[in-house]
C-alpha positions in Angstrom: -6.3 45.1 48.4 -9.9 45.5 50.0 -12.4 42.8 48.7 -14.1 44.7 45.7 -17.9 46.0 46.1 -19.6 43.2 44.6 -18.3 40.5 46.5 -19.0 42.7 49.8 -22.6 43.4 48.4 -23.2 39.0 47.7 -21.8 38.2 51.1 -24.2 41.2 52.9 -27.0 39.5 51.2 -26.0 36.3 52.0 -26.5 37.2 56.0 -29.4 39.2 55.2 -30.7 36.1 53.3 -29.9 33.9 56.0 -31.2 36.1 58.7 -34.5 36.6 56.9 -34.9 32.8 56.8 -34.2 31.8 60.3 -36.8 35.4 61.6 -39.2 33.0 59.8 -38.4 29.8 61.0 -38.0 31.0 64.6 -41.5 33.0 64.1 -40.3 35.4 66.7 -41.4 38.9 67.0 -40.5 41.9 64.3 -38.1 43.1 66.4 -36.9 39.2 66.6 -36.8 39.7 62.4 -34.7 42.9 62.4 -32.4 41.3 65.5 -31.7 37.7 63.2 -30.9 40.0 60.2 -28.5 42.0 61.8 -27.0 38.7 63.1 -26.8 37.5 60.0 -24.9 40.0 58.4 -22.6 40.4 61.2 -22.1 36.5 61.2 -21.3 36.7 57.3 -18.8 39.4 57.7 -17.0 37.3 60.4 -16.7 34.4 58.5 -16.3 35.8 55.9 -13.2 37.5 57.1 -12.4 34.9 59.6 -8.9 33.8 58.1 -7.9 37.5 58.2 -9.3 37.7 62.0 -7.5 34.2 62.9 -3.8 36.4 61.3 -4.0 33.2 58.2 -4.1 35.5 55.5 -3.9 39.6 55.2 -6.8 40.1 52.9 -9.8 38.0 51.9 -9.3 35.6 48.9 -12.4 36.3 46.7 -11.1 34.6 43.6 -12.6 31.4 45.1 -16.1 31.5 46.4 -14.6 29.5 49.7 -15.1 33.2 51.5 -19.0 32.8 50.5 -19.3 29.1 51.8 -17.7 30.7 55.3 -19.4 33.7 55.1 -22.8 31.3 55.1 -21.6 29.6 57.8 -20.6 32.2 59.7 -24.4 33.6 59.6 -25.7 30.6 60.3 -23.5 29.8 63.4 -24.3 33.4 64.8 -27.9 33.2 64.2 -27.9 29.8 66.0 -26.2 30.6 69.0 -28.5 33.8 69.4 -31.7 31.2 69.1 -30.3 29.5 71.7 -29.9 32.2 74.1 -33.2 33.5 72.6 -35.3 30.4 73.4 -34.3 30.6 77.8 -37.1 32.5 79.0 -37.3 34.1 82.3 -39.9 32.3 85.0 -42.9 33.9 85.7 -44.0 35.3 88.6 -47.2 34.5 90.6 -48.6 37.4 92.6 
């Protein structure tokens, strides 16, 4: 059984939510905004399906919200590490 449409569409807006809300807090560039959003929802979608990706289960529990609380934490872990990465910038050079 696939996880039904509205639980797919709340854990999409979780990321999207997420990623909005770290584009801000990072005050990067628009295309920094668009980047952290589509972060987000990929980090939402792998935490949220992480016990499927890790071979615990074979479909994605939704009768608890525990899928939510990973799919949150999976959006922010993504988001973070891409800041991170994000943040090294190259030296310039002096011609």
């Amino acid at each position: 059984m696939p996880i039904p449409i509205p639980n797919f569409v709340l854990m999409l807006l979780i990321g999207i939510v997420f990623g909005g809300i770290a584009a801000v807090f990072l005050r990067g560039k628009r295309s920094v905004f668009v980047i952290n959003i589509l972060l987000g929802i990929i980090g939402a979608s792998l935490g949220a399906f992480f016990p499927v990706i890790m071979g615990q289960a074979t479909v994605v529990d939704v009768s608890t919200p525990s899928y939510l609380i990973r799919a949150l934490g999976g959006s922010f872990m993504l988001v973070l590490l891409a800041s991170l990465f994000r943040s090294a910038k190259p030296p310039a050079i002096d011609r």
